[in-house]
C-alpha positions, 0 to 999 in steps of 0.5 A: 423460153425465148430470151430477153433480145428476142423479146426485144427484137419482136416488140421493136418488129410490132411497133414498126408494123404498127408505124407502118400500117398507121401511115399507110391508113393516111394514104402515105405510098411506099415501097420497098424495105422499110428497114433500109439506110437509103430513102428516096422520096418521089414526087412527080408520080408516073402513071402507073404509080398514080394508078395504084402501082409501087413507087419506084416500080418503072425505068427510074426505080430500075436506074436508081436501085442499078446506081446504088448497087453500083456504089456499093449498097446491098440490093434490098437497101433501099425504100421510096416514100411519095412526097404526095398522097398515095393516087394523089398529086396533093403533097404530103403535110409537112407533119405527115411527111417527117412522120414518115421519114422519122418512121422509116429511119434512114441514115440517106434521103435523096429526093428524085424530083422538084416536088420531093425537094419542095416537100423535104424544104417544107418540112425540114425548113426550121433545120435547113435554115440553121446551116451554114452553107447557103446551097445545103440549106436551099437543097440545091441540086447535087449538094449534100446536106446534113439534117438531124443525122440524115444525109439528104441531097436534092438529086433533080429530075432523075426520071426525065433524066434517063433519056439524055446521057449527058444528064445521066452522067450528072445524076450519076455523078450526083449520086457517087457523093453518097456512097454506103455509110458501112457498120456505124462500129 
């Protein structure tokens, strides 16, 4: 006989399953562990994302995934959202993406791109706008912003990045401010 914790485990697994398949039916591209503390959210679709390919799936998916096991987080801690419809370069609805970030849970979002920036500042406007720091509330560029108990940073153009070293050095640098938060015990 299964216990009450397994029963609760499995009916967590089916809403989150449910979740998921509810925003993959609106067109909302993802990839990689829905479960995990680290979310980036992607924007400017290279063209193999655009045709139907993982987001996160080319040079810039590598860098990323190298840089946080570099900080420190576990290789499978990371999930990608697209800031615009799944083959689409039309953003998300502002609903549509909250849903989303609020279905996936994670305790850091980093927005890889300009257009990921400007969905996150639409939809997170009401929140942003009761900061206190004026560049946290603008999601300026490498600035760490606490918004309903995510850290969300604004990294800049990371895939055009990776062919300039000094730019990869300030990406790099940017991304050393959100290291792993570790057991919240």
């Amino acid at each position: 006989m299964r216990g009450e914790r397994e029963l609760r485990r499995d009916a967590y697994l089916r809403k989150q399953r449910f979740e998921l398949a509810s925003l993959a039916e609106r067109d909302v591209n993802m990839s990689g562990n829905a479960f995990s503390s680290c979310l980036f959210v992607k924007g400017s679709l290279s063209g193999d994302e655009l045709a139907g390919g993982p987001l996160l799936g080319g040079a810039d998916g590598e860098a990323l995934r190298a840089a946080l096991a570099a900080l420190g987080y576990a290789p499978e801690d990371w999930v990608a959202l697209g800031a615009v419809g799944l083959g689409s370069t039309a953003p998300l609805d502002a609903a549509l993406l909250r849903e989303a970030v609020c279905v996936l849970d994670p305790a850091t979002v980093i927005a890889v791109d300009g257009v990921a920036a400007m969905a996150l500042r639409d939809a997170y406007a009401a929140e942003l706008a009761g900061l206190p720091d004026f560049d946290a509330a603008m999601l300026e560029e490498g600035v760490v912003a606490h918004v309903l108990g995510m850290r969300v940073m604004a990294l800049g153009e990371f895939a055009a990045s990776l062919g300039d070293g000094r730019q990869k050095q300030l990406m790099w640098a940017r991304l050393k401010r959100l290291p792993p938060l570790g057991e919240p015990y």
